[in-house]
GUPA-668430 format. One record per residue: residue in one letter; x, y, z of N, C-alpha, C in turn. Coordinates in steps of 0.001 Angstrom, whole numbers, plus 500000, padded with zeros to 6 digits. Layout:
# residues N
AXYZXYZXYZ...
//
This chain:
# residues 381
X835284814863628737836528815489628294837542814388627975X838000814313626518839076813608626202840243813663625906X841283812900626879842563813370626553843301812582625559X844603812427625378845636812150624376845268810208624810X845224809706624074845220807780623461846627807461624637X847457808211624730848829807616625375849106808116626669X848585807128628048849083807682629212850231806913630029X850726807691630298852248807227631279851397806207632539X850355806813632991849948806973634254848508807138634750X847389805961634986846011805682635496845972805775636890X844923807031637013844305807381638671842877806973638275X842437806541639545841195805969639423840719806735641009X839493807343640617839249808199641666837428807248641997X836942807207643341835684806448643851835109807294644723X833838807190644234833094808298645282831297808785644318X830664808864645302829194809337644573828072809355645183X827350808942644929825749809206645750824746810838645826X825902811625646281825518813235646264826725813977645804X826274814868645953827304815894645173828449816267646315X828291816688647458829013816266648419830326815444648635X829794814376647553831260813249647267831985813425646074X831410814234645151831648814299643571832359815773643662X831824816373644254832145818091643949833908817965644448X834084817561645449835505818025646455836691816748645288X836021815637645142836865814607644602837271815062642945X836371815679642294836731816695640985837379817808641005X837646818334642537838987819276642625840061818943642788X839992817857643234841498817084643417841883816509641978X840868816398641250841509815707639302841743816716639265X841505818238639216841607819087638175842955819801638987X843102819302640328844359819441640711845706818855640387X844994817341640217846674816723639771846441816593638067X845518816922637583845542817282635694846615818462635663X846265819614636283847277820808636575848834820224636575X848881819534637896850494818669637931850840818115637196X850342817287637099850894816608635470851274817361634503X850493818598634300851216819500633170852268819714633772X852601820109634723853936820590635057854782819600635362X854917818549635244855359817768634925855538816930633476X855358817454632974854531816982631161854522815564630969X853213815266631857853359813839631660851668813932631416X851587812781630927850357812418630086849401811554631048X848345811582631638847718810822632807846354810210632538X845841809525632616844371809189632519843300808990634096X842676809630634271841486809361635008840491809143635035X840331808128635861838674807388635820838208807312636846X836726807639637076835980807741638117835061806779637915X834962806050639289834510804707639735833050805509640136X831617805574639977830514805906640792829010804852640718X828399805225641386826877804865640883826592804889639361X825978803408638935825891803602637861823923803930637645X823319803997638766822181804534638560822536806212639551X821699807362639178821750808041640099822065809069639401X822897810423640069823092811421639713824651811789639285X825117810610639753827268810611639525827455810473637992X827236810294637352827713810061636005827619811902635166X825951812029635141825817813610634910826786814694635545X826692814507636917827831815137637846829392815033636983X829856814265636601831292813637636640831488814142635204X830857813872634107831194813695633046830857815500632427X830159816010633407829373817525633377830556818543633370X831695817747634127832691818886635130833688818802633960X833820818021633106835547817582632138836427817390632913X836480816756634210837777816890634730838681815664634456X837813814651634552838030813171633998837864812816632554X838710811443632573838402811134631403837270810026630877X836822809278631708835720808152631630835717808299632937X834133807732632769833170807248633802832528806330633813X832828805334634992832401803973634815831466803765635681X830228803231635559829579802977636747829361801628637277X829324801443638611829305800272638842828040800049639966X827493798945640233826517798891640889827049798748642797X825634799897643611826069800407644427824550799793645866X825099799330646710824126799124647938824339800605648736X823197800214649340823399801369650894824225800241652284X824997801014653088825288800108654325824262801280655240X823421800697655589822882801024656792823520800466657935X822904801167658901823007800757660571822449800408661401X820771800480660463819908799845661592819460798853660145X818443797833661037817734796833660843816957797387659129X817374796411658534816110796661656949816188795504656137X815289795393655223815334794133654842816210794124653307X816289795769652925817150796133652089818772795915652288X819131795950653439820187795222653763820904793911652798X819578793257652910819824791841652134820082791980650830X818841792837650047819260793017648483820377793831648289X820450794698649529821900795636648562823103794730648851X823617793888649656824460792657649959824455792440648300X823906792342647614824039791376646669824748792497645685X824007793808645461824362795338644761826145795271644885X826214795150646733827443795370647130828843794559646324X828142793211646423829080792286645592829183792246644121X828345792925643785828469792994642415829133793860642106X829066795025642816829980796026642627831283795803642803X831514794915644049832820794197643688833661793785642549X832915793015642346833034792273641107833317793014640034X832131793792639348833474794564638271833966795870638575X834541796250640359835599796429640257836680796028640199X836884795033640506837701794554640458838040793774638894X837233793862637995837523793717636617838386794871635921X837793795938636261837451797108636089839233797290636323X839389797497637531841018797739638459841784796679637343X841627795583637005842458794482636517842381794767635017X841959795854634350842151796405633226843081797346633100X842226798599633676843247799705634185844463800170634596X844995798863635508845969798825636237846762800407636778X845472801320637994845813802396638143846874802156639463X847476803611639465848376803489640111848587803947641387X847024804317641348846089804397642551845066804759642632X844524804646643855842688804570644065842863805905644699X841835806974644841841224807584645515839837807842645609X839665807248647154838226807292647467837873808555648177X836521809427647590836315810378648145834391810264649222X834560808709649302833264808300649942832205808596649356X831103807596650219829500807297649948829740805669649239X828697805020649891828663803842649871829340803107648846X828912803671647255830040803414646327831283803134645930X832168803960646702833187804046647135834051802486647746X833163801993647975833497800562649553833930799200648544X833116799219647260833557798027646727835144798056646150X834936799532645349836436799785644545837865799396645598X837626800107647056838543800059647888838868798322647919X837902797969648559838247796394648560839227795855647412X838391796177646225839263795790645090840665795930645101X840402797088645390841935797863644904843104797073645939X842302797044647528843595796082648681843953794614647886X842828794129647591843023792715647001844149792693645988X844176793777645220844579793765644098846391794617643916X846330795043645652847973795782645829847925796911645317X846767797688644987846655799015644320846581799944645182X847297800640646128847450801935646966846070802470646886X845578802740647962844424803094648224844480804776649542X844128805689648807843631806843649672842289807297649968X842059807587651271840732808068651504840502809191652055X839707810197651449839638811686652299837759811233653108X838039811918654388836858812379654872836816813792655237X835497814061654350835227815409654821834803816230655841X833564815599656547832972815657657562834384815827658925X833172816234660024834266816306661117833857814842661892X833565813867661985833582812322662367832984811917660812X833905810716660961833417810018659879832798809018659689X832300809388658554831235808317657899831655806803657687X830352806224657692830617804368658085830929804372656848X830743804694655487832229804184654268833540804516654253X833498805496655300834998805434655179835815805095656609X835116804783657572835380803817658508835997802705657846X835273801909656941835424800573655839836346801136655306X836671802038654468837798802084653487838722801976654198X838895803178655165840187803050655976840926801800656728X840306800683656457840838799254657082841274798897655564X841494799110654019841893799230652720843264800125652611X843127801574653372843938802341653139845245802924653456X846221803217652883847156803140652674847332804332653489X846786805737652993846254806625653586845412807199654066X844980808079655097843601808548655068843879810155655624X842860810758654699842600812446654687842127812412655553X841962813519656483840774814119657172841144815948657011X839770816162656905839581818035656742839724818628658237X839569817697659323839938818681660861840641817667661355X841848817696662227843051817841663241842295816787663924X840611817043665070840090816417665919839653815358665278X839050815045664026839078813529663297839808812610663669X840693812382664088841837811961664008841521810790665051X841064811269666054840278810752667285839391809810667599X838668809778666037837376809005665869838006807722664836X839314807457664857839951806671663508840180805482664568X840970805811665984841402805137666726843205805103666527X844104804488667360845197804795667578845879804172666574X845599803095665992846449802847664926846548802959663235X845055803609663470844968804310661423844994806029661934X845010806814662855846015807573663185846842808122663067X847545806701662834849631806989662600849652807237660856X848355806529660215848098806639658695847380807737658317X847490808853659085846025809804658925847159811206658757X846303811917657744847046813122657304845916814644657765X846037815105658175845002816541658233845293817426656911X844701817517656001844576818384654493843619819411654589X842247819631654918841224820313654668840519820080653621X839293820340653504838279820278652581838727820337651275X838656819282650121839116819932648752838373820850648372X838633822334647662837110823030647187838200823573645724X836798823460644518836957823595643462837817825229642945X838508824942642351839339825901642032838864827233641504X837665827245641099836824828267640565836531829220642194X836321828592643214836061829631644113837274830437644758X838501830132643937839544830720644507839862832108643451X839109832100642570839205833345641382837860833743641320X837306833676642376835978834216642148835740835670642315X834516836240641619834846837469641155833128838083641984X833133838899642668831767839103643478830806840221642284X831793841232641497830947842247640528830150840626639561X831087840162639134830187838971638444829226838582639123X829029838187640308827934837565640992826895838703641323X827143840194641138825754841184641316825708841238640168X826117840864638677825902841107637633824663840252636922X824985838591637484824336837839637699822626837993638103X823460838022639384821845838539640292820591839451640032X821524840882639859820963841849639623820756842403638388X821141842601637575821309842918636657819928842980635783X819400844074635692818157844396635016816903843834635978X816876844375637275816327844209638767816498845669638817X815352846015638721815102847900639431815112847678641265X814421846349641609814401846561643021815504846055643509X816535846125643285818411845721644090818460847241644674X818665846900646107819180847904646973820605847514647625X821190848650646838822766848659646885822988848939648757X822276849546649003822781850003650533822378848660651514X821838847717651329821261846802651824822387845614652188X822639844835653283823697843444652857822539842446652310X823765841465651715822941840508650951823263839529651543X822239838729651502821814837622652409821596836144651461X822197835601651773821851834637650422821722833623651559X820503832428651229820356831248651860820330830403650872X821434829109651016821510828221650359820623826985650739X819855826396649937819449825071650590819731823511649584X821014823937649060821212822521648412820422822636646804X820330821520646303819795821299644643818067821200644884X818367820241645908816649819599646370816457820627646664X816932821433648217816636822174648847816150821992649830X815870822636651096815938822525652779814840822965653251X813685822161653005812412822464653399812508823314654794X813247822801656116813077823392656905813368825394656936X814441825521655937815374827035655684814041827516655446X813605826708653648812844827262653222811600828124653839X810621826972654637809685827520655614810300828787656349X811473828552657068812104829991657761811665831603656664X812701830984655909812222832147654961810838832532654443X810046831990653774808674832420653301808158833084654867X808270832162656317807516832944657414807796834501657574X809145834417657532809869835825657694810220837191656631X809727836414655616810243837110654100809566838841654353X808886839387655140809348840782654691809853841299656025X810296840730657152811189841195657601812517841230657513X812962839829656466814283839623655801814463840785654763X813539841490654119813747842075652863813704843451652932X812806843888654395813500845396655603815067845359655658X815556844165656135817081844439656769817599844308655514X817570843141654664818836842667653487818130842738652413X819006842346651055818762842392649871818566840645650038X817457839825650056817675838565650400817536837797648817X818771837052648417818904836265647438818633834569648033X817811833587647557817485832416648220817441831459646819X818419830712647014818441829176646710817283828492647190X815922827919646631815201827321647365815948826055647062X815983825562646063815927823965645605814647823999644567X814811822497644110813538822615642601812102821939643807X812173821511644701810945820879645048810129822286645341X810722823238646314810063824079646720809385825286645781X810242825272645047810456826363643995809186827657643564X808321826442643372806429827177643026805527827265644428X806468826866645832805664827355646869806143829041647337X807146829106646547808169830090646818807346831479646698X807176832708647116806993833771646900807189834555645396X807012834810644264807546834706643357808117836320642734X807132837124643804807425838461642605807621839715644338X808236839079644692808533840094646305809852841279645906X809315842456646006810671843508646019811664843313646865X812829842942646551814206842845647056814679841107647398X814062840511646471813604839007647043813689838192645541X815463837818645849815765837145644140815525835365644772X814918834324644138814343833574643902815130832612642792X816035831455643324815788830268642044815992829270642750X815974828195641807816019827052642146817275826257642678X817676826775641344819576826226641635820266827232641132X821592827310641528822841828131640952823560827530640665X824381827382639220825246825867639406826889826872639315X827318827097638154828186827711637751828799828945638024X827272830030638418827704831221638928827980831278640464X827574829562641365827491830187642389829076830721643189X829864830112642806831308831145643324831093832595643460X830616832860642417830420834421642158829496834853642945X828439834382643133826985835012643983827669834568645822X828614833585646165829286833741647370829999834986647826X830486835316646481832095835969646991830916837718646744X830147837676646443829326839009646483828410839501647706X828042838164648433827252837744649370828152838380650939X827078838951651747827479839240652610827193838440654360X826643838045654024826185836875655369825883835684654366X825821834352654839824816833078654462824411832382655637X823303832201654820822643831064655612822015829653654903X823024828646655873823042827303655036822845826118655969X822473824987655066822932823891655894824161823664656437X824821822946657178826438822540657507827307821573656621X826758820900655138827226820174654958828830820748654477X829448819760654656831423820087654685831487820946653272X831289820511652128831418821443651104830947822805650785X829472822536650990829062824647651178829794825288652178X830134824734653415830672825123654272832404825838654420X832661825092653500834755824856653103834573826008652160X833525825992651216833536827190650040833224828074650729X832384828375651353832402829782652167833481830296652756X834026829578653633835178830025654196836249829937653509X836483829615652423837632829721651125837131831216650503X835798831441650735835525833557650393835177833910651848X836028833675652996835960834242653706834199834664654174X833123834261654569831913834531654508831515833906655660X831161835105656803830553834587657921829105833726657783X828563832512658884827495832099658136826074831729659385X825041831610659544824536831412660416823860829719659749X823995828423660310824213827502659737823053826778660708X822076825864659924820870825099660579821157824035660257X822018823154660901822248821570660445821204820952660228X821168819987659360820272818737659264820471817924660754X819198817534661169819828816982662331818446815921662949X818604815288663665817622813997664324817579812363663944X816799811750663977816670810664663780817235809348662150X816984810931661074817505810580660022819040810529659330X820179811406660365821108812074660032821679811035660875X823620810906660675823958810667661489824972811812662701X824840812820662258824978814323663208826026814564662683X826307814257661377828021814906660675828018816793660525X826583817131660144826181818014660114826217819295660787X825970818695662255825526819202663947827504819532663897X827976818299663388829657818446663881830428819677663443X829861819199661803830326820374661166830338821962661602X829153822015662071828156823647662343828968823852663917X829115822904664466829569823621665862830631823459666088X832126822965664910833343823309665259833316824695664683X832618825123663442832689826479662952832194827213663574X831507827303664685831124828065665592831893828093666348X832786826954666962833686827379668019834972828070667633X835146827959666158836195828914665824835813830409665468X834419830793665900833754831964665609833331832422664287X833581831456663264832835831396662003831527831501661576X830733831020662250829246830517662260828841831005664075X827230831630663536826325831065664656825420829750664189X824885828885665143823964827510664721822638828002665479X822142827602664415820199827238664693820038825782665106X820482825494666079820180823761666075818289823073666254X817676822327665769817058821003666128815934822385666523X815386822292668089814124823338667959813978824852667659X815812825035668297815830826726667949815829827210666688X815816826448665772815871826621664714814261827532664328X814035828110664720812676829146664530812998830303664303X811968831438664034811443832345663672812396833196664337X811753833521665985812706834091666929814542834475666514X815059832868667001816144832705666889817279833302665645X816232833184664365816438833140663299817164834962663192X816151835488663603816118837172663400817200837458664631X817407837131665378818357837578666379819724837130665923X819879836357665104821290835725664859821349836352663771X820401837053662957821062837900661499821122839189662223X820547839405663251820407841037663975821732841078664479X822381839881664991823771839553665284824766840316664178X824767839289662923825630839156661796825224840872661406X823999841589661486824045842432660816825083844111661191X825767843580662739826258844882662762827720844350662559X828428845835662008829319845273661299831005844818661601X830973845380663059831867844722663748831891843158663953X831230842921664206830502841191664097831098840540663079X829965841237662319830477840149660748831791840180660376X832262841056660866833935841485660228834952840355661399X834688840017662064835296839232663077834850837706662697X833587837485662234833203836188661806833537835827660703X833546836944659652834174836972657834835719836584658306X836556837047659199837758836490659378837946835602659651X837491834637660721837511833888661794837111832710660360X836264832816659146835659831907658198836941831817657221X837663832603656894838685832514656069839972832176656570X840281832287657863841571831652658659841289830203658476X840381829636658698839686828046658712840717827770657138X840499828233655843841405827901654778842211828445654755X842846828930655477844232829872654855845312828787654473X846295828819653695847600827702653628847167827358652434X847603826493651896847903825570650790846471825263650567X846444824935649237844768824529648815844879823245649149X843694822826650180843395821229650098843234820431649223X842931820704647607842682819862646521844052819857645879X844987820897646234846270820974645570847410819830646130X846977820020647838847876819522648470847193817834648692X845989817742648193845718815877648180846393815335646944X846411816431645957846729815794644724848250815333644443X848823816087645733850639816003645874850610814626646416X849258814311647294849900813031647932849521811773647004X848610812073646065847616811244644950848753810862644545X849553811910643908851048811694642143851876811225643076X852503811614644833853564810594644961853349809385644997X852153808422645283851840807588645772851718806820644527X851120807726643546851729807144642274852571806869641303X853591807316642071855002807585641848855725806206642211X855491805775643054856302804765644179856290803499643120
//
């Protein structure tokens, strides 16, 4: 998406790896693109990401920005690898033309919305006196934005108890906002999402709740298995709609009565939320923030063990303690468990106490509205 040759004013936004980092950081452009109109000022944005990978398609897919630059990106691990060494080198390079990159631009601030990517621009940007903000989404944060936040000027966090894990003196620099979530799920329309779904499907049973399990783009081998074990006792109680992901896709069940099937949802999925009457998802911060921005109780199976670093586990069991979510954690995550926690959600006093308890979590000011207030003053100064 291209705007007008003449800007008052360069934001440079950093962040990528998964969609996770791309999705929430493109609500906050299309938040302060909004401001700026109302302000009638003319702005340019550029997003700093992976220049191998999936950020560029992501970024340039949405129009929210105006260029996309990619720059080369390491992993920081935490344990022992020998990849360590080569991405050291990724890392500095990425430095390097960011900081070319920043010394062109001359934005008038950074916002980092994390993933390893993210770590060189920040550097740049301190070196370089360029105001630097960082949101974390998660409820403890992640080792890039541990790093940024020794860069930052500011730092987001989506929960109050974050705050904790920063330590006492980036703290005093720490703002509580909430999750940015894309502006489309705030006009979302649920007849669109059975229109979607159903629509020329003889087997949609209207009297049925709908059950939708999300498992991401890839998709959640573990959900998945849940479902195929259980699939006609899911399709007795609910109308079950399932996100597998593309890996699973052809292990999937394909022609089951009451049993809608794809791979991905990209565009409609606002709509297939806000129609949806229970979910069941992973915990990551963004499916999670959109649900409860449509109010949608959820029964939530974190990613969790040896591979994770438990942002996941965090996520799933503050929303449980605010009565949002039940969790399938690590072994309970079975068959059993599975059917007793929708046997839960399915009566309707329940869900009506958990559908609330999911939408109080966003109530107030939109988090992508209210980062973008702190984005334009900061670029103001």
């Amino acid at each position: 998406m291209k705007h007008s040759a003449s800007y008052e004013r360069t934001f440079v936004f950093a962040g990528g790896g998964t969609g996770g980092h791309i999705y929430p950081g493109l609500a906050v452009c299309d938040e302060l693109r909004s401001l700026s109109q109302q302000q009638n000022q003319t702005i340019r944005i550029v997003w700093l990401g992976n220049s191998s990978g999936m950020d560029q398609n992501l970024v340039e897919k949405s129009g929210s920005v105006d260029t996309f630059v990619g720059i080369p990106s390491g992993k920081l691990r935490r344990y022992f690898s020998f990849k360590n060494f080569t991405d050291f080198f990724k890392i500095f390079a990425g430095l390097v033309k960011s900081f070319f990159v920043l010394c062109k631009l001359k934005p008038v601030v950074l916002f980092s919305k994390g993933g390893f990517v993210s770590v060189p621009p920040c550097m740049a940007a301190k070196f370089l006196r360029i105001p630097v903000i960082t949101h974390e989404c998660d409820f403890t944060p992640g080792l890039a934005t541990k790093i940024n936040s020794r860069f930052a000027s500011k730092i987001l966090v989506s929960y109050e108890e974050t705050k904790q894990f920063l330590g006492e003196e980036k703290s005093k620099k720490t703002e509580v906002t909430g999750n940015p979530v894309r502006p489309v799920f705030y006009s979302a329309n649920p007849q669109n999402g059975k229109a979607f779904l159903f629509e020329n499907r003889s087997d949609y049973d209207s009297e049925k709740p709908i059950l939708l399990v999300l498992g991401g783009s890839l998709g959640a081998h573990q959900i998945n298995t849940l479902v195929a074990e259980n699939l006609d006792w899911l399709c007795q109680k609910f109308t079950v709609v399932h996100q597998c992901g593309a890996r699973d896709f052809t292990e999937m069940p394909q022609n089951k009565n009451g049993y809608f099937l794809y791979p991905f949802i990209y565009k409609e999925m606002c709509d297939v939320i806000a129609c949806s009457d229970i979910i069941v998802s992973r915990a990551g911060a963004n499916s999670i923030w959109e649900c409860s921005v449509l109010g949608k109780p959820m029964v939530l199976i974190p990613l969790c063990g040896s591979g994770t670093r438990g942002d996941q586990v965090d996520n799933a069991q503050f929303f449980a303690e605010k009565g949002a979510a039940l969790v399938l954690l690590g072994e309970n995550a079975d068959s059993q468990n599975l059917k007793s926690a929708l046997e839960k959600m399915s009566e309707p006093s329940f869900r009506a106490e958990a559908a609330s308890a999911s939408k109080n979590l966003s109530e107030g000011k939109r988090p992508a509205q209210k980062i973008a207030e702190i984005v334009w003053n900061y670029g103001s100064n």
